[in-house]
C-alpha positions as CSV (number, residue, x, y, z in Angstrom):
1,X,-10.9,51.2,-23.4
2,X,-7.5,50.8,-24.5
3,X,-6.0,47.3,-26.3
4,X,-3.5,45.5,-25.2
5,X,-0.8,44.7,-28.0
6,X,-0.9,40.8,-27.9
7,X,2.3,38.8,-28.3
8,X,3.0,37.2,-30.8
9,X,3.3,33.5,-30.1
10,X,6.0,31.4,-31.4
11,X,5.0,28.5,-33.3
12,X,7.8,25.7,-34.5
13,X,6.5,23.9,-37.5
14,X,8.0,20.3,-38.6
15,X,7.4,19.1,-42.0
16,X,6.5,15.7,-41.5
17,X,5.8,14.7,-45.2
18,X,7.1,11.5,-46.6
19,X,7.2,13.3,-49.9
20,X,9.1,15.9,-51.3
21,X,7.3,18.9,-53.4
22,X,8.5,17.0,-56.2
23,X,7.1,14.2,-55.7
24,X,10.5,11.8,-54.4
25,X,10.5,10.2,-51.2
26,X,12.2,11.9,-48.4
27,X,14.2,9.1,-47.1
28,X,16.5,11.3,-44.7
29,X,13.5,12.8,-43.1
30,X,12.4,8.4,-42.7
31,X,15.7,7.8,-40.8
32,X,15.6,10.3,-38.5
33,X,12.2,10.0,-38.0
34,X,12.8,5.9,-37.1
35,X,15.5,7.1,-34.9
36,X,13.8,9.3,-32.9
37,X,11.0,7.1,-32.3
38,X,13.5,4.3,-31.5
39,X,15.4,6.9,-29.0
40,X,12.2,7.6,-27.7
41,X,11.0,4.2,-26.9
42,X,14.3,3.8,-25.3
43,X,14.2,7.0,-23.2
44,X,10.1,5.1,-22.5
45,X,11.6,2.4,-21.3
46,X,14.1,3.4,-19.3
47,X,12.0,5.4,-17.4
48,X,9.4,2.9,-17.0
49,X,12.0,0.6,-15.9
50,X,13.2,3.4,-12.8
51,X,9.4,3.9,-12.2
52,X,9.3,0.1,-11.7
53,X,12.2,0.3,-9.2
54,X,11.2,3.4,-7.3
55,X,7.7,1.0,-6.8
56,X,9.7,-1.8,-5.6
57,X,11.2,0.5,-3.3
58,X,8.5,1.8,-1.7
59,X,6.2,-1.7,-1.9
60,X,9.0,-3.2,0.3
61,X,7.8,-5.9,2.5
62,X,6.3,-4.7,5.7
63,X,7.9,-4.4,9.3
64,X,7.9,-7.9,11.6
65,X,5.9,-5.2,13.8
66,X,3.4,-4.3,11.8
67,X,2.8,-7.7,11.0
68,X,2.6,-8.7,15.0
69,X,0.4,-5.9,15.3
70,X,-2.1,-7.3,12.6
71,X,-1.5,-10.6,14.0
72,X,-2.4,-9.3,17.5
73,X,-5.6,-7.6,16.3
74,X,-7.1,-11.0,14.6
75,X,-5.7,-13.3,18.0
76,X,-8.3,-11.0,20.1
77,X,-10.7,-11.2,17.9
78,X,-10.4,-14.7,18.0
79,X,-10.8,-14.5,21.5
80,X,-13.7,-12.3,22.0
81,X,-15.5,-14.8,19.6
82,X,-14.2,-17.7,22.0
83,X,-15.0,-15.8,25.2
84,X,-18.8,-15.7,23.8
85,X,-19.0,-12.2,24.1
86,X,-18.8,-11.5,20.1
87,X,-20.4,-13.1,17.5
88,X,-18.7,-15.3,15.0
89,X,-19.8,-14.7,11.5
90,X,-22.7,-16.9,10.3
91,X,-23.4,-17.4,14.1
92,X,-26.5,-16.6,15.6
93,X,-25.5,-17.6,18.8
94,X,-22.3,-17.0,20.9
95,X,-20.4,-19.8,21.3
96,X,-17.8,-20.1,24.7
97,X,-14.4,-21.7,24.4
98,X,-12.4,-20.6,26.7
99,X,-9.8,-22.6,26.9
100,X,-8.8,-21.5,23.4
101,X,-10.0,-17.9,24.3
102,X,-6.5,-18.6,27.0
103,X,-4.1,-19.8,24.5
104,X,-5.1,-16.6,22.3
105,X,-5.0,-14.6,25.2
106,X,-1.7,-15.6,26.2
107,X,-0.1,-15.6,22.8
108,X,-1.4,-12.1,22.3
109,X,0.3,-10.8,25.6
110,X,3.7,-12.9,24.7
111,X,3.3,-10.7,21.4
112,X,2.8,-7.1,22.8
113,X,5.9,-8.2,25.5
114,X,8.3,-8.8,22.3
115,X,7.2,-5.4,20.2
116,X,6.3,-2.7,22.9
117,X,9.9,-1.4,22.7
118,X,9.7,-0.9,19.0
119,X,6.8,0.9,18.8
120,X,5.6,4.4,19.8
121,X,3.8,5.6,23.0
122,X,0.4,5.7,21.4
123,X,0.8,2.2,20.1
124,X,1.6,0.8,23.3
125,X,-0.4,2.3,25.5
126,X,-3.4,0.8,22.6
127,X,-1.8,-2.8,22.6
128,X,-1.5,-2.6,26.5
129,X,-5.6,-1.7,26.7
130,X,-6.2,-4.6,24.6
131,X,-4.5,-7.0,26.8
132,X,-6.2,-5.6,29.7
133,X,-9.6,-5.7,28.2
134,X,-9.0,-9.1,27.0
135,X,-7.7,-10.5,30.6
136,X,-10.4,-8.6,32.6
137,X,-13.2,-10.1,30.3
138,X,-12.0,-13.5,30.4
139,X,-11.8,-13.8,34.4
140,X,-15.6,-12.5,34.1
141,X,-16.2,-15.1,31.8
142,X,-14.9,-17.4,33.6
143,X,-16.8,-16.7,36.8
């Protein structure tokens, strides 16, 4: 089995001693030394400061039409609760209000109306359902 010659590796060694071999304080080596820690914690800084603003970027406030989407989402829940067909939380029994079950109703359909154009084909067709399955139930409830 033959042997592979290994490289040799190249080391760089810094003398980092406070002291000279004679004993005398090294006070060039202490400059340099506080300015490259200072240049250092100024490079640090710096890019802390563009990792900061790259976050702020990208943490930007949300689109009015994702928030209308969210908003849509709690409104029918809201009204399934006031329909009676869902539970409330803490409820053990459904409780039927549908006259506020309308007014969320209506506000969630006056919502999908004002975003549908912005939004894509699969998100439409979703929000669309949900009105559907919202007005559908309530006629039954009503009944």
């Amino acid at each position: 089995m033959a042997t592979e010659p290994e490289e040799e590796k190249a080391y760089e060694v810094k003398d980092k001693r406070r002291v000279n071999p004679d004993g005398t304080l090294r006070e060039n080596q202490e400059a340099q030394s506080k300015e490259q820690n200072s240049e250092s914690q100024q490079n640090t800084q710096a890019a802390g400061a563009q990792t900061t603003q790259e976050q702020a970027e990208q943490m930007s406030l949300p689109k009015v039409y994702d928030l209308i989407q969210f908003m849509v989402g709690m409104l029918a829940e809201q009204a399934w609760v006031r329909m009676g067909i869902r539970l409330a939380p803490g409820q053990k029994e459904p409780e039927k209000d549908l006259v506020q079950a309308k007014v969320a109703i209506d506000t969630i359909v006056f919502m999908v109306d004002r975003i549908a154009q912005y939004l894509d084909d699969n998100d439409r067709r979703t929000l669309r359902a949900l009105v559907s399955d919202l007005q559908i139930n309530f006629v039954k409830q009503s009944g």
